[in-house]
N, C-alpha and C positions, 0 to 999 in steps of 0.2 A: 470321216475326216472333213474339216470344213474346206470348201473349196480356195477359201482365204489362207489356208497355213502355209506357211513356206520352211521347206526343211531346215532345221537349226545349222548355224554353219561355227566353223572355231572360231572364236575372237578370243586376241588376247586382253584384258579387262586393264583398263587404264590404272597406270599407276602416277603415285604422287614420285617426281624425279628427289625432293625434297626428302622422304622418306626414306629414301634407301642408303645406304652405308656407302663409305667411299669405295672399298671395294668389292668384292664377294665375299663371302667366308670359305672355308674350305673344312674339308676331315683333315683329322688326323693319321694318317697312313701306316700299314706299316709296312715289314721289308720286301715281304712275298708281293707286294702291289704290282711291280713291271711285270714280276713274269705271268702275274693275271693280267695285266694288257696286253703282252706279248700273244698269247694264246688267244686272247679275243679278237686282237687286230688278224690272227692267221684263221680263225674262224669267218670274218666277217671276208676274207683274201678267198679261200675257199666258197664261201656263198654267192660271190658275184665277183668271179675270175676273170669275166671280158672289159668289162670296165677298165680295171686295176691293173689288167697287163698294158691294154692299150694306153693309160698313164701313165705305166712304170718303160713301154716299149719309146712310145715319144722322148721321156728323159734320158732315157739311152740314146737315143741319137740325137737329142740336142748336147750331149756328154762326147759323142765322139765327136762332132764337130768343133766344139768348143777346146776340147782337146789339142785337135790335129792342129787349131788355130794358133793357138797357146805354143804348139812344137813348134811349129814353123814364123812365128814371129823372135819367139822369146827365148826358146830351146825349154832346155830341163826347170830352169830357174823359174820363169812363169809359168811350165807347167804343173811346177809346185805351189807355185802362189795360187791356181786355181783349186788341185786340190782341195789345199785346206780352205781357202773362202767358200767349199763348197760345205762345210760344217755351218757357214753363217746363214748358207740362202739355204738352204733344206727345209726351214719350215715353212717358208710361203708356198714351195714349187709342191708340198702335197696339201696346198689346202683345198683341193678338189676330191683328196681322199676324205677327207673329214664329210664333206657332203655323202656322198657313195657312202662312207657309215650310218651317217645321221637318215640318208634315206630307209636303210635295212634297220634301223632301230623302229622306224617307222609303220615297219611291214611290208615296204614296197620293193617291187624291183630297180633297182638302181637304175637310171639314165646318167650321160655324160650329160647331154642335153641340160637339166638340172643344175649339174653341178656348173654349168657356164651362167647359167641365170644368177644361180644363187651369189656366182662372183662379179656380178656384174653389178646387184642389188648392196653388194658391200663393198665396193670399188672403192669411195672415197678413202675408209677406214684401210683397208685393202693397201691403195698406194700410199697412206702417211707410213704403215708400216713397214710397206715396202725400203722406202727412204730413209726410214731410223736403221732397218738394218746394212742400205747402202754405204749409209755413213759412218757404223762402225766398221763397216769393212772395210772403208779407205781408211779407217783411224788404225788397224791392225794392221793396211799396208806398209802404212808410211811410218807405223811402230817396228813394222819388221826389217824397213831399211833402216833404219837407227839403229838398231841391235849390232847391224852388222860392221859397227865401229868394235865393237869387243870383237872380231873375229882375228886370231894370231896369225897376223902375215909373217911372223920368222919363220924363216928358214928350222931356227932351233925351239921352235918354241914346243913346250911340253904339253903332256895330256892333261897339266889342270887347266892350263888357261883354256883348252879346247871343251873341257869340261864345265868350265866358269860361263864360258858362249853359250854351249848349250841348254845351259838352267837358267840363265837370264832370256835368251828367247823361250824357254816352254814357258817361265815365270811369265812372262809379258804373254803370250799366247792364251795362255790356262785364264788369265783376266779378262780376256776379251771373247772367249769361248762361254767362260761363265754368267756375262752380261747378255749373251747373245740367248741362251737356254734358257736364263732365266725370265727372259721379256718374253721369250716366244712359247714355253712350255706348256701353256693353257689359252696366250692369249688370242691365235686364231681359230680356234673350235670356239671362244666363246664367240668371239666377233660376228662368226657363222651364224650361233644356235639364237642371241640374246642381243636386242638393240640395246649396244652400248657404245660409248668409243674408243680409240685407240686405246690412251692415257689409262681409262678403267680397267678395260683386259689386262695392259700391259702390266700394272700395279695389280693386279690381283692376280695374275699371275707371278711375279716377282715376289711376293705375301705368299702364296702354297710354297713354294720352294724353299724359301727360308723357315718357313715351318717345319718343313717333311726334309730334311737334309740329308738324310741316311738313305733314304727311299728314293728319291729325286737323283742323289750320286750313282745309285746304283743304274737308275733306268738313265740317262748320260751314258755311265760306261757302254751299256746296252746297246744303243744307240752308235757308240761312235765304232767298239765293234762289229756291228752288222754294216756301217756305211763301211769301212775297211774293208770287207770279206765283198763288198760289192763292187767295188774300186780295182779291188785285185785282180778280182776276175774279170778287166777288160771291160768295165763297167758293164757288161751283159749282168749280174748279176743283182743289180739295180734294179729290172725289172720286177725283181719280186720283191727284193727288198726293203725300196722306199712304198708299195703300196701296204704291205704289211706294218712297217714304220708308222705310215700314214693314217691307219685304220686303229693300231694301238695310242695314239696320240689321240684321237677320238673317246678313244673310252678311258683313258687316262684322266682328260676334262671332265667329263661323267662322270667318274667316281670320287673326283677328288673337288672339283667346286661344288658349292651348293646356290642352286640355283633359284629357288622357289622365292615366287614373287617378283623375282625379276620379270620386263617383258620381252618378250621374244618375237623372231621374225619368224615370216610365215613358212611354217615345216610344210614337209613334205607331204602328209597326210593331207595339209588345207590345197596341198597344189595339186593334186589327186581329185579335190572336189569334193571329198568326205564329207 
């Protein structure tokens, strides 16, 4: 070997930004798809458990704190409005799971270490996202103190108007639940794996969903069942929950964008030195 060679390293090959479609494409899915993320995200939960607890152990106690705060300012009331704004922020709080997959898709052992870089490298995109989804969460707040003009303060008032209450807050709820999934479903694993920005992920993620409608509702319901069954149990049960969650969202993007030719940031493999 010449003493001149230098070992080949990854580069990703310049692309024309001109070239590329506005947003990604995606498959076609079909129904069985979540419960094949579900079992890959509990594979990848199983392959690198210390990570994934220690993520899913911090949001536990950042959840009882946030909580007890929530009691003691606001009573039951706020600590319902935390609750459910907790459907809105869930996908940023495991985008550290998506690294910890991306690394094990890799071949490597997972570091948190890692996943702090890799967030720090996508910060910008990172906080615009952040913001769009802070904004709908105050637009769901301050939807949900409006609702509560239809609440029947009689004395006599019956179970339809209480019933009338109740389906016009899910109605307004279920709207601003399904803006929230549908921006976020794909578009922080790609923001991760593919230099692009917000606007792009976000639209092509909101593009797979309305595709895959059947399949997409289903991993939703998925989703908001296992954050329930974690919430119940004293939020303790978050700790497996949201990294499992967080690991099937990974391969969810994987299977469902197509990503070829797009470019990408530097994986795990080139931080390795490969």
């Amino acid at each position: 070997m010449s003493a001149n060679h230098k070992p080949a390293t990854h580069q990703t090959p310049a692309v024309d930004p001109e070239a590329l479609p506005f947003v990604a494409p995606c498959r076609r899915l079909e129904w069985s798809a979540p419960l094949r993320w579900l079992r890959a995200g509990w594979h990848d939960f199983r392959t690198a458990p210390g990570p994934g607890l220690t993520y899913g152990g911090i949001l536990v106690l950042i959840s009882w704190i946030s909580a007890a705060l929530a009691w003691k300012v606001g009573g039951w009331v706020l600590l319902l409005a935390l609750l459910t704004g907790f459907v809105f922020l869930a996908p940023i709080l495991a985008l550290g799971l998506y690294s910890i997959s991306c690394q094990i898709e890799a071949g490597l052992k997972p570091r948190l270490g890692y996943c702090l870089r890799e967030g720090w490298r996508n910060l910008r995109n990172e906080m615009l996202f952040g913001l769009v989804l802070l904004i709908v969460f105050l637009l769901w707040a301050r939807a949900g103190s409006a609702v509560h003009i239809f609440f029947p303060v009689e004395q006599q008032a019956d179970w339809h108007a209480l019933l009338a209450f109740l389906a016009i807050g899910s109605a307004v709820g279920a709207i601003f639940a399904f803006l929230v999934f549908a921006a976020s479903a794909f578009s922080l694993p790609m923001m991760l794996h593919l230099r692009v920005d917000a606007i792009t992920a976000v639209l092509t993620s909101v593009n797979a969903v309305l595709r895959n409608k059947g399949p997409m509702l289903l991993w939703a319901g998925i989703i908001l069942l296992l954050l329930a069954l974690g919430v119940l149990t004293g939020f303790v049960g978050l700790a497996i929950v949201m990294p499992v969650l967080g690991h099937a969202t990974w391969h969810a993007y994987r299977d469902t964008i197509l990503v070829d030719g797009w470019p990408r940031n530097r994986m795990a493999h080139e931080e390795a030195g490969e």
